[in-house]
Residue frames as qw, qx, qy, qz and C-alpha x, y, z in Angstrom:
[[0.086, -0.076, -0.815, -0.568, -26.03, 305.65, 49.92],
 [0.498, -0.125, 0.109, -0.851, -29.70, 306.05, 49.65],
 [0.452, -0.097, 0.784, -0.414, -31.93, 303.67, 51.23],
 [0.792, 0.382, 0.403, -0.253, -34.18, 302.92, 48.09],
 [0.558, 0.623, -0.504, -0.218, -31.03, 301.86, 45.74],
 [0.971, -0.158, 0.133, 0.124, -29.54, 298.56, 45.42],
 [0.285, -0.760, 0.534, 0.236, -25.45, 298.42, 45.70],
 [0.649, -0.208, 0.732, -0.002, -25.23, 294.95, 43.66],
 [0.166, -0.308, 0.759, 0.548, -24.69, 293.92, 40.41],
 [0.325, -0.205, -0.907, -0.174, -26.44, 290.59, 40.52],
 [0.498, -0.155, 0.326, -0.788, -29.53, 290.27, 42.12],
 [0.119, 0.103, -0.978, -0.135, -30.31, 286.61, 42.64],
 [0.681, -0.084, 0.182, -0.704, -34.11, 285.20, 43.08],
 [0.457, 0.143, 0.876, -0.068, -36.15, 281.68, 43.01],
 [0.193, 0.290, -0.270, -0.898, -37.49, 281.49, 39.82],
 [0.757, -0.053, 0.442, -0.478, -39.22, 278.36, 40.08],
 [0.989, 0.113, -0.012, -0.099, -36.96, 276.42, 38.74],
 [0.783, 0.035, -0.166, 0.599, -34.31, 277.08, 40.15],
 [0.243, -0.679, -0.088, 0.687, -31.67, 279.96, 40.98],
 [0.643, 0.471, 0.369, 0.479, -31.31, 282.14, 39.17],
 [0.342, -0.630, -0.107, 0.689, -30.53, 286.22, 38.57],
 [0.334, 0.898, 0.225, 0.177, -30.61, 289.29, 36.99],
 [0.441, 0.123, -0.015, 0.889, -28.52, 292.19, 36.09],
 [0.042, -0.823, -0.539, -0.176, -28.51, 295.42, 37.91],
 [0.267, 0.789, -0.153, 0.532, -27.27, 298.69, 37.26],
 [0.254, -0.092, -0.577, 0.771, -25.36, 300.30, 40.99],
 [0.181, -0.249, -0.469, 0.828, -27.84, 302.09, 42.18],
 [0.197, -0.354, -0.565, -0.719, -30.58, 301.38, 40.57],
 [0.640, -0.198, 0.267, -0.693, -34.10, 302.27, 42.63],
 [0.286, -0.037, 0.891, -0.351, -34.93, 299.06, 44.55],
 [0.590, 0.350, 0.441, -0.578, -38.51, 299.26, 42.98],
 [0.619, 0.551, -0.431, -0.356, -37.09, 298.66, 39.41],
 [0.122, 0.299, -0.941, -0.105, -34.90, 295.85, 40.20],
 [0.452, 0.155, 0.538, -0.695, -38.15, 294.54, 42.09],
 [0.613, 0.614, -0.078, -0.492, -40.29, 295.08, 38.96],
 [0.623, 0.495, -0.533, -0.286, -37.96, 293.12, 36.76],
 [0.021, -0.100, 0.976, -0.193, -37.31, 290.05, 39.30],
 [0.551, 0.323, 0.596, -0.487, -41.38, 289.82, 39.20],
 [0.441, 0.644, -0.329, -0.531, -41.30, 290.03, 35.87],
 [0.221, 0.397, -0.890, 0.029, -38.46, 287.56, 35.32],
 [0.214, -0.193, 0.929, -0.234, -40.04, 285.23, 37.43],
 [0.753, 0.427, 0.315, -0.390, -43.83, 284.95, 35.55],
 [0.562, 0.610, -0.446, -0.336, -41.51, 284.15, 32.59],
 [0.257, 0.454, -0.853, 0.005, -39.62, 281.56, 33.83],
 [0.538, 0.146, 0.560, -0.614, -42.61, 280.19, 35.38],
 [0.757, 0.539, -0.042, -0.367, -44.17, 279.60, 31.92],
 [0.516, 0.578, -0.633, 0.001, -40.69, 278.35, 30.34],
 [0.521, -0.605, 0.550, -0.247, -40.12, 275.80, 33.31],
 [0.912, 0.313, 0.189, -0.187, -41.39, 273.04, 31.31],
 [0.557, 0.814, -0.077, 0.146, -38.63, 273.94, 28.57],
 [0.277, -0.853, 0.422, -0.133, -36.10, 274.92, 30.73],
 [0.672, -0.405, 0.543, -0.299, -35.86, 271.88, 32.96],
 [0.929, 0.318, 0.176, 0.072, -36.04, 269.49, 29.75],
 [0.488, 0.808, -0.120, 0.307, -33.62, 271.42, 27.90],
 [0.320, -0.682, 0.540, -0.375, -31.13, 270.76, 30.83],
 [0.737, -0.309, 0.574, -0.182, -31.91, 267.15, 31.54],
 [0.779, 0.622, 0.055, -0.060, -31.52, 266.75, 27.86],
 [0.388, 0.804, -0.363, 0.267, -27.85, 267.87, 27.95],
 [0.441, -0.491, 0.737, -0.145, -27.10, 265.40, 30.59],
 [0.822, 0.336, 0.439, -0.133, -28.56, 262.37, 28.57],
 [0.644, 0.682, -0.315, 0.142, -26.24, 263.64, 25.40],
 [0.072, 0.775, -0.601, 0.181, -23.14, 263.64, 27.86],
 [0.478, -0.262, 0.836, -0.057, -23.87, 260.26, 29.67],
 [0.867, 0.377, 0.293, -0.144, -24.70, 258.79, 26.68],
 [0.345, -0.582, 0.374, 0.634, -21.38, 260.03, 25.11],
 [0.421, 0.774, 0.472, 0.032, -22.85, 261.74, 22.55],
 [0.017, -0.966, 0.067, -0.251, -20.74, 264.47, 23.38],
 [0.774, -0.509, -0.184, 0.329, -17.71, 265.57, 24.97],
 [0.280, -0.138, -0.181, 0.932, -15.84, 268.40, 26.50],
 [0.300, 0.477, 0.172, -0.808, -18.11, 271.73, 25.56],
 [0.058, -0.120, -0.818, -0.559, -18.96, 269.61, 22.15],
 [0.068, -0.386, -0.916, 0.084, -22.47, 269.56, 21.20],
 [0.176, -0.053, 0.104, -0.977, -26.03, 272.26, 21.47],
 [0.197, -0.532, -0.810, -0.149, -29.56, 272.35, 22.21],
 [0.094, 0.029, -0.062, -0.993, -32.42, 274.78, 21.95],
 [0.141, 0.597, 0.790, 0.016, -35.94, 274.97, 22.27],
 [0.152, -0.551, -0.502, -0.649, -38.69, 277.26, 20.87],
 [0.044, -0.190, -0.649, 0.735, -40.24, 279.71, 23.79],
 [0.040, 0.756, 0.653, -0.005, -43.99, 281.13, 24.09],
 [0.128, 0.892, 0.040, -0.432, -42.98, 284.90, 22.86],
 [0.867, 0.466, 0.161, -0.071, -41.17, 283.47, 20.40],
 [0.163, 0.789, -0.592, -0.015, -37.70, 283.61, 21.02],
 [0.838, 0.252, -0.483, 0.034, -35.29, 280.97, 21.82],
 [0.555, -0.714, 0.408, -0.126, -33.40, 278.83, 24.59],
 [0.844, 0.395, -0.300, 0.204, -30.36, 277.50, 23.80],
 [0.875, -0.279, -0.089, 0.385, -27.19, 276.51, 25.81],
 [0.125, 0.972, -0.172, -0.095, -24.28, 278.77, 25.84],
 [0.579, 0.622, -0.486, 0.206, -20.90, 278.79, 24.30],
 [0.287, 0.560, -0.628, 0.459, -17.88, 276.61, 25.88],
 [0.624, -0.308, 0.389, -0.603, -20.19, 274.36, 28.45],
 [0.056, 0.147, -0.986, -0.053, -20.05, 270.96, 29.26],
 [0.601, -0.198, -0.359, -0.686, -23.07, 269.65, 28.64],
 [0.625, -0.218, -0.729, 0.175, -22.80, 267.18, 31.28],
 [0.335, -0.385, -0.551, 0.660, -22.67, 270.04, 33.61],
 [0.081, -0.357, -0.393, -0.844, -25.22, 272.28, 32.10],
 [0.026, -0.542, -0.721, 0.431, -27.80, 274.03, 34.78],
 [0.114, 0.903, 0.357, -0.209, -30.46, 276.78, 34.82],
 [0.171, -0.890, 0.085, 0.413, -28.01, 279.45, 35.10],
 [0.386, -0.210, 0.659, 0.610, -25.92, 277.98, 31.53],
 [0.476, 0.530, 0.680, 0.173, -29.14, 278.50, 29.40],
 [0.159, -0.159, 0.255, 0.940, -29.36, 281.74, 27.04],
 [0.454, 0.650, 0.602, -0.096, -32.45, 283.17, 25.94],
 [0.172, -0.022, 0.469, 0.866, -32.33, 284.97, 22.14],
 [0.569, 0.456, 0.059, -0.682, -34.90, 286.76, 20.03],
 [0.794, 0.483, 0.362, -0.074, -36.36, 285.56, 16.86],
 [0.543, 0.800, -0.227, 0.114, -33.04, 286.86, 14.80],
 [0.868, -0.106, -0.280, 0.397, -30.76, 284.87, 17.81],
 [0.058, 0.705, -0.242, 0.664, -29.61, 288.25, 19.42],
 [0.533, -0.393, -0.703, 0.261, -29.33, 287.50, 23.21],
 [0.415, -0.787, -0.241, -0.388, -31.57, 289.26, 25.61],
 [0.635, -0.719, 0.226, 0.166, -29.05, 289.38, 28.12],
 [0.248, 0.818, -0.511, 0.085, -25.54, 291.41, 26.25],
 [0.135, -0.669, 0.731, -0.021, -23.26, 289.75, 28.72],
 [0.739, 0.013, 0.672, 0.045, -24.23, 285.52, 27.89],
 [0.215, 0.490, -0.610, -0.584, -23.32, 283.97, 24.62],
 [0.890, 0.136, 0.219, -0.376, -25.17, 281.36, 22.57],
 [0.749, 0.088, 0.503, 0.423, -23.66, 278.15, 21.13],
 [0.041, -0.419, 0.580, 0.698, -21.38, 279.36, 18.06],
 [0.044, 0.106, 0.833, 0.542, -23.88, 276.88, 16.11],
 [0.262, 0.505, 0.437, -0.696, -27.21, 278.95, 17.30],
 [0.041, 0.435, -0.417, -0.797, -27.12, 279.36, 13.40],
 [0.198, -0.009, -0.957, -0.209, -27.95, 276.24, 12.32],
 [0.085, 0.395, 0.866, -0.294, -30.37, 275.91, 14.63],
 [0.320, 0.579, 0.325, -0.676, -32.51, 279.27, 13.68],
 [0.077, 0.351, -0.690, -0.629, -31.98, 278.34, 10.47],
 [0.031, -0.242, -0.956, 0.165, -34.22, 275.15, 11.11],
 [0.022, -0.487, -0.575, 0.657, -36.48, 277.10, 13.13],
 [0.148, 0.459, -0.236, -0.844, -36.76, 279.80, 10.33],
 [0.107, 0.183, -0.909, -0.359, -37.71, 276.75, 7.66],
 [0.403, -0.405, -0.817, -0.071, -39.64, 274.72, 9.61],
 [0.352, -0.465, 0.181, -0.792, -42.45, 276.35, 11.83],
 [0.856, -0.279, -0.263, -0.346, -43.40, 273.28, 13.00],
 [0.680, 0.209, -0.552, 0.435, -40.01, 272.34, 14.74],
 [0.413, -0.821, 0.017, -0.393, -40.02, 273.54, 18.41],
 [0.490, -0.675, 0.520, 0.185, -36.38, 272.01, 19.29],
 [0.635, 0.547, -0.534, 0.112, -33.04, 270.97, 17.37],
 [0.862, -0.402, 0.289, 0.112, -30.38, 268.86, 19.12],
 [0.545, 0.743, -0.379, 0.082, -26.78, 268.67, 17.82],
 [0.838, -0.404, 0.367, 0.012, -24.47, 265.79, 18.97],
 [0.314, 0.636, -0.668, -0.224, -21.55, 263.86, 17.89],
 [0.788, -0.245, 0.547, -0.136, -22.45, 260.38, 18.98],
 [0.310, -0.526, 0.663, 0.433, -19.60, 258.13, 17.60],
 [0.590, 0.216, 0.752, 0.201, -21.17, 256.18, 14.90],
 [0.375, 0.825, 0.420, -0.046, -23.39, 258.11, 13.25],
 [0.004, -0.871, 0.402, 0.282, -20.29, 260.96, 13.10],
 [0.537, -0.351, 0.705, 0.301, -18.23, 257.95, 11.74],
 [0.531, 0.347, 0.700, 0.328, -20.12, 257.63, 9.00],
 [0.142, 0.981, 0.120, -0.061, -20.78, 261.19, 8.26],
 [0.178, -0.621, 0.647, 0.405, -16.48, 261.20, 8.20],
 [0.603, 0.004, 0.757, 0.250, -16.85, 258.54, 6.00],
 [0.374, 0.173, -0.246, -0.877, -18.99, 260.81, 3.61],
 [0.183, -0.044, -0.968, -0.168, -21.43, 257.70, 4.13],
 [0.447, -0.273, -0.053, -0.851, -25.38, 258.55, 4.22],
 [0.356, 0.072, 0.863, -0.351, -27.88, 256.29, 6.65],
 [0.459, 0.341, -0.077, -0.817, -29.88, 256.06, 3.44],
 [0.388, 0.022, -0.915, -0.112, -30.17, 252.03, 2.91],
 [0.648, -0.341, -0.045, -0.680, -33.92, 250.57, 3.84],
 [0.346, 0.231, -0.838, 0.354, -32.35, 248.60, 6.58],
 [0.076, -0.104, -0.675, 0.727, -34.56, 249.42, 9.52],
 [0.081, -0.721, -0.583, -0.366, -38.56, 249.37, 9.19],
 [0.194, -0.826, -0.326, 0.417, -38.73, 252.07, 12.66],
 [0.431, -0.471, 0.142, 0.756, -36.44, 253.71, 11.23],
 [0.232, 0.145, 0.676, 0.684, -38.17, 254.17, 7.90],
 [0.249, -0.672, -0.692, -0.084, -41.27, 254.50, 9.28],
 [0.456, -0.736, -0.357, 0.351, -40.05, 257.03, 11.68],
 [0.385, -0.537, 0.283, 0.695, -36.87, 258.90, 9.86],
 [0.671, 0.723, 0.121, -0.114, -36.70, 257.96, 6.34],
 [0.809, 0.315, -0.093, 0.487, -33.51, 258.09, 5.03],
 [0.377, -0.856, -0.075, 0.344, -30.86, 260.06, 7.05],
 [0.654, 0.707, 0.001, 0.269, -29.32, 262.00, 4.15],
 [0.737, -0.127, -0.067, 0.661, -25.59, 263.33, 4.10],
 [0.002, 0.973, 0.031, -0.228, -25.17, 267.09, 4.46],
 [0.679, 0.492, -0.174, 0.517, -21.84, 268.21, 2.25],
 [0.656, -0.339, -0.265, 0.621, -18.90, 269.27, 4.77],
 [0.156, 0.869, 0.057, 0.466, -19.20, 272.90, 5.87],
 [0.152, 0.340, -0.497, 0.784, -16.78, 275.34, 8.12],
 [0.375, -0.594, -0.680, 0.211, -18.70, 274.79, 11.65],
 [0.177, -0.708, -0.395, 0.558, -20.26, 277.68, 13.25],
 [0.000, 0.256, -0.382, -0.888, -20.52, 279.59, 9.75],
 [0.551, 0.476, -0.044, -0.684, -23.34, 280.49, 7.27],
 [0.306, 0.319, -0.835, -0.326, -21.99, 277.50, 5.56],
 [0.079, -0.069, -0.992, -0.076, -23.50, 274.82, 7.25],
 [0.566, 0.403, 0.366, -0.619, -27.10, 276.44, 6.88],
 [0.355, 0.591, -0.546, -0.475, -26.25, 276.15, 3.13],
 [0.169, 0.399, -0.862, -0.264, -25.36, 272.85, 3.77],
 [0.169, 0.186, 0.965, -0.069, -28.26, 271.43, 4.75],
 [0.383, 0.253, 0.008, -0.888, -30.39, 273.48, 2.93],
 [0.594, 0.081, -0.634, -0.489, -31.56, 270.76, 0.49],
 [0.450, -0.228, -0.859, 0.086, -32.92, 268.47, 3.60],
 [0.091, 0.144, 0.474, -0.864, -34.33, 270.57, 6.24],
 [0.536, 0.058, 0.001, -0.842, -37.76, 270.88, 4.86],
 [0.778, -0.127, -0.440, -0.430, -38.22, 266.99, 4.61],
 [0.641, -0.079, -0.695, 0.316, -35.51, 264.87, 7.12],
 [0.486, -0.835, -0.015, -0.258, -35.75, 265.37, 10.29],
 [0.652, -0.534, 0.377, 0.385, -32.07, 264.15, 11.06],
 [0.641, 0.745, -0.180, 0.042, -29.28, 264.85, 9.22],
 [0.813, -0.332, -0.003, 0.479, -25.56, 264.12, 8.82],
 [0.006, 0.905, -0.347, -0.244, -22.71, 266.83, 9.03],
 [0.807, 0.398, -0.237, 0.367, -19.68, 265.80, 7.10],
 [0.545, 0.338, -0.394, 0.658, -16.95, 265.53, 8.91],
 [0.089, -0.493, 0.279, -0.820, -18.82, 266.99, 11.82],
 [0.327, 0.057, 0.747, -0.577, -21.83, 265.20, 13.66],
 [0.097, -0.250, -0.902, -0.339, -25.20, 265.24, 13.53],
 [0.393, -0.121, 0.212, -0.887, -28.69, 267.48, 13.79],
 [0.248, -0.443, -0.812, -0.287, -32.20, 266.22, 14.41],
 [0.120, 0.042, 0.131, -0.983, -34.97, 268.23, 15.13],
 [0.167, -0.274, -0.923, -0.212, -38.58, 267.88, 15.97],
 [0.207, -0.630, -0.180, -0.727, -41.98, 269.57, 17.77],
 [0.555, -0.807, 0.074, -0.185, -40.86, 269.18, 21.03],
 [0.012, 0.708, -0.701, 0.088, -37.12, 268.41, 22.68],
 [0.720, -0.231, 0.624, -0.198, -37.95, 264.85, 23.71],
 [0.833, 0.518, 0.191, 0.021, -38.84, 263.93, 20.05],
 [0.538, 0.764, -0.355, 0.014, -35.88, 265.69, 19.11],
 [0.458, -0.490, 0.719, -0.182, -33.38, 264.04, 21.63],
 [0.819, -0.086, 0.546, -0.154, -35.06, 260.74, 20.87],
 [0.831, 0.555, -0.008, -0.045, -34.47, 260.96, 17.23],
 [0.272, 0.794, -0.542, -0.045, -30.86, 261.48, 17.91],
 [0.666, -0.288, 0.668, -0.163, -30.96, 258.44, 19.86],
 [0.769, 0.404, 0.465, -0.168, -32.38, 256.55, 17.39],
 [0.620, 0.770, -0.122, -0.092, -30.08, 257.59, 14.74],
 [0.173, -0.669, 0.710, -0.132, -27.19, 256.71, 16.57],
 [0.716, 0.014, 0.691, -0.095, -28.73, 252.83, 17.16],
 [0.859, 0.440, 0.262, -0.019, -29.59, 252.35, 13.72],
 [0.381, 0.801, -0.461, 0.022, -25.78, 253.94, 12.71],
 [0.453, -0.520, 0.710, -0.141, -24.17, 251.37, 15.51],
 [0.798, 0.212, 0.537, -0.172, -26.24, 248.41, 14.17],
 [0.822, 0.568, -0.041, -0.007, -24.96, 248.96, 10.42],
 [0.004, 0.788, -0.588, 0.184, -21.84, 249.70, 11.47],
 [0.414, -0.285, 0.850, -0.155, -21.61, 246.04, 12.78],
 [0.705, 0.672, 0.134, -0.184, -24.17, 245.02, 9.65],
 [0.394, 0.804, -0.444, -0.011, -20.73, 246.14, 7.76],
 [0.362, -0.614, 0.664, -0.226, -18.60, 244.30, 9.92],
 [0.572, -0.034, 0.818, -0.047, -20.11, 240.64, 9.40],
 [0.355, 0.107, 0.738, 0.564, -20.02, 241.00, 5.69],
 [0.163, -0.172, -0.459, -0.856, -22.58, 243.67, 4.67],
 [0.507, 0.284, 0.388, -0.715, -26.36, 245.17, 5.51],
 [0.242, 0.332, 0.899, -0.151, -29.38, 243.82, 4.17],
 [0.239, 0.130, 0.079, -0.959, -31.68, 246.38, 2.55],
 [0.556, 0.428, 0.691, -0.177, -35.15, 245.06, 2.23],
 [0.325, 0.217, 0.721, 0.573, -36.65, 244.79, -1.20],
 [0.225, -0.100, -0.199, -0.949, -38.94, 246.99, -2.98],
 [0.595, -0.191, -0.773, -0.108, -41.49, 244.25, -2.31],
 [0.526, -0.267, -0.664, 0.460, -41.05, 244.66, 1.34],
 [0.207, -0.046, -0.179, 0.961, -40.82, 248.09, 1.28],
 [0.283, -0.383, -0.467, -0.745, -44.39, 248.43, -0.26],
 [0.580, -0.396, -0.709, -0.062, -45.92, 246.13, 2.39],
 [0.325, -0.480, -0.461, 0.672, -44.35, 248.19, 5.22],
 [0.079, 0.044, -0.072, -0.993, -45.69, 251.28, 3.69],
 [0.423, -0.490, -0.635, -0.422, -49.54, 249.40, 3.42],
 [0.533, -0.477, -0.581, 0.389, -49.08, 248.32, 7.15],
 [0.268, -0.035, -0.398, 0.877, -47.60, 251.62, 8.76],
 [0.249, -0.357, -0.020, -0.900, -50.61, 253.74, 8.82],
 [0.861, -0.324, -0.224, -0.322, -52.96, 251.36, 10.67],
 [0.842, -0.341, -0.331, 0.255, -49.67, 249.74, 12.58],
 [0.501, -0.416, -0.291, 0.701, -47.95, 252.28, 13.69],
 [0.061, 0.916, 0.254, -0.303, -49.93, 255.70, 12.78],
 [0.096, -0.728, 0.123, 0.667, -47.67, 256.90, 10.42],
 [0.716, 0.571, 0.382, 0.126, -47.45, 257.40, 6.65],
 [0.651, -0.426, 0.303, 0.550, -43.70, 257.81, 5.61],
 [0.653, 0.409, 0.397, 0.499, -44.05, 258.72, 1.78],
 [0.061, 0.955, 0.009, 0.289, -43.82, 262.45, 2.35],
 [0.481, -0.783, 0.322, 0.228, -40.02, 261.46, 4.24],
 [0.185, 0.677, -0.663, -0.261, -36.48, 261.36, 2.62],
 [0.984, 0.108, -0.073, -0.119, -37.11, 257.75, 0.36],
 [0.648, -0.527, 0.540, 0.106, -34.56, 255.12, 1.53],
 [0.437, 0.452, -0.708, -0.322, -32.33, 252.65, -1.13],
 [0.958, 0.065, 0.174, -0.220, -33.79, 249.24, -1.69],
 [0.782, -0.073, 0.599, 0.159, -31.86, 246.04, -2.43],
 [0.670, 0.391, 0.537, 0.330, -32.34, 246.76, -6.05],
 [0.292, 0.922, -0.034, 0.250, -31.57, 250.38, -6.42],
 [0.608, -0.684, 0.317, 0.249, -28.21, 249.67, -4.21],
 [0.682, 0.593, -0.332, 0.272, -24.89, 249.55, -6.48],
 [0.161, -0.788, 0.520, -0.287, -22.71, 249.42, -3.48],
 [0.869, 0.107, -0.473, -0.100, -20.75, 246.79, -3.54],
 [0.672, -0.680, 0.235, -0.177, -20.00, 244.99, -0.15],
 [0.402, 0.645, -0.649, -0.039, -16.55, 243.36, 0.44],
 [0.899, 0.083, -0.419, -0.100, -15.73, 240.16, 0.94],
 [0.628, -0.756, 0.134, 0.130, -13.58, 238.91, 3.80],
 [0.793, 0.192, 0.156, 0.556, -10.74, 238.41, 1.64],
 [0.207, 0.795, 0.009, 0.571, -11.19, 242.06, 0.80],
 [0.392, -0.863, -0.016, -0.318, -10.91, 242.71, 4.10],
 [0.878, -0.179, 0.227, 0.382, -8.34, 240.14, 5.34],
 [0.572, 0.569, 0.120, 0.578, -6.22, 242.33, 2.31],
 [0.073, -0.867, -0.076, -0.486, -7.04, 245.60, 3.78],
 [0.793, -0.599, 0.107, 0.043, -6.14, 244.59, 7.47],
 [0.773, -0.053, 0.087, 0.626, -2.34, 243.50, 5.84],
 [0.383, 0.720, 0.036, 0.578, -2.05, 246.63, 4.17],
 [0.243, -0.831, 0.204, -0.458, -2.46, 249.03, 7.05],
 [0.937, -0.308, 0.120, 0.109, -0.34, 246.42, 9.10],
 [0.769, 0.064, 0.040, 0.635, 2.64, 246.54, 6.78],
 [0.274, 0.715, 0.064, 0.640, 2.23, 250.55, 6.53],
 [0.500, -0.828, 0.012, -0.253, 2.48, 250.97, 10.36],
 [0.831, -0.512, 0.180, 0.119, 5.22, 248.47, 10.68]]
């Protein structure tokens, strides 16, 4: 074999953040593979930032059990304007360097032989919408997904941060996962919420950098846990219209932000939803008793 070809598939390097590796041909010329590991490595240089989040992020969904088994995606915006996003059929608890995927701007991956999440769709969908988004996040953390089975929106002005910060967290109608459908289905929210529920599926949130987005799923999860037990001891609260003004004087000056351009929550007085009583419940509780026994 000639001295200036390489015998090896893979060709593995430091990429400065980690291992990592290229494809390469048998016998290509040593100077090309060369050429594209220098190459490779000013890129991933720049992306480290991105990378490294976009990893530590997908541990934080799994030990939070957000997630579980290969459930679950995340993706960030790059500086040539494609995309990094997990690949297909990974545990996100055990997600490294060498599990990320980079796509173009139409979600094609730049490297044939990896695959992106199945819900890459959704996400460029986002992306495609909103220029201002520069990561998504997709999770199933248990509440929030409980109520999204329930066909139950987070859309009661329960929670000033949460108003202040979210706005109502509207209900997306139930689409086939990993299909054209569930762009569709959140078409009508994407351009104002920044979180949404899936029916019957989970839960996106998206924002202009992965931390924000991450945090918002946090944050949608607490405020789904908290009504969820709200429900429990006899029914949420929603503040009044009254209230609702006052925290909309305050927020700009107390907490820099100015909510009226997010998805508007339900006040006390536009609520019709009537809460049940423990009796009701005490009822319910026999029912599914005698139907089990």
């Amino acid at each position: 074999m000639p001295e200036n070809v390489i015998a090896y598939s893979t060709f593995w390097f430091d990429s400065g953040c980690g291992e990592s590796y290229i494809s390469a041909a048998k016998n290509e010329p040593i100077d090309a593979v060369l050429k594209r590991v220098h190459t490779a490595s000013i890129y991933f240089l720049m992306n480290e930032k991105t990378a490294i989040e976009l990893v530590e992020i997908c541990h934080r969904l799994a030990t939070q059990g957000f997630v579980t088994a290969t459930d679950g995606n995340v993706s960030a915006r790059l500086t040539d304007g494609g995309f990094l996003t997990t690949r297909t059929g990974v545990n996100k608890g055990m997600v490294t360097l060498n599990d990320l995927v980079e796509v173009d701007g139409n979600g094609k991956p730049r490297d044939p032989k990896l695959s992106p999440s199945t819900e890459f769709g959704m996400h460029l969908f986002i992306y495609h919408k909103r220029p201002d988004v520069a990561a998504v996040v997709h999770a199933h953390p248990i509440h929030a997904t409980g109520f999204a089975a329930a066909g139950l929106a987070l859309d009661r002005c329960i929670f000033p941060e949460v108003i202040v910060g979210l706005g109502a967290i509207p209900l997306a109608s139930y689409a086939t996962p990993s299909t054209p459908e569930v762009a569709e289905s959140i078409s009508p929210f994407v351009k104002t919420a920044n979180a949404i529920l899936l029916a019957n599926h989970g839960v996106v949130t998206y924002g202009p950098d992965l931390w924000d987005a991450y945090f918002k799923m946090e944050k949608v999860e607490h405020a789904a846990h908290i009504e969820f037990v709200a429900r429990l001891l006899g029914g949420q609260r929603p503040l009044t219209s009254d209230q609702l003004e006052k925290l909309r004087t305050i927020s700009p000056e107390s907490y820099g932000k100015d909510f009226t351009d997010k998805p508007q929550c339900r006040t006390e007085e536009r609520s019709e939803e009537r809460i049940p009583a423990d009796d009701d419940i005490l009822n319910l509780v026999r029912q599914m008793i005698r139907k089990s026994s």
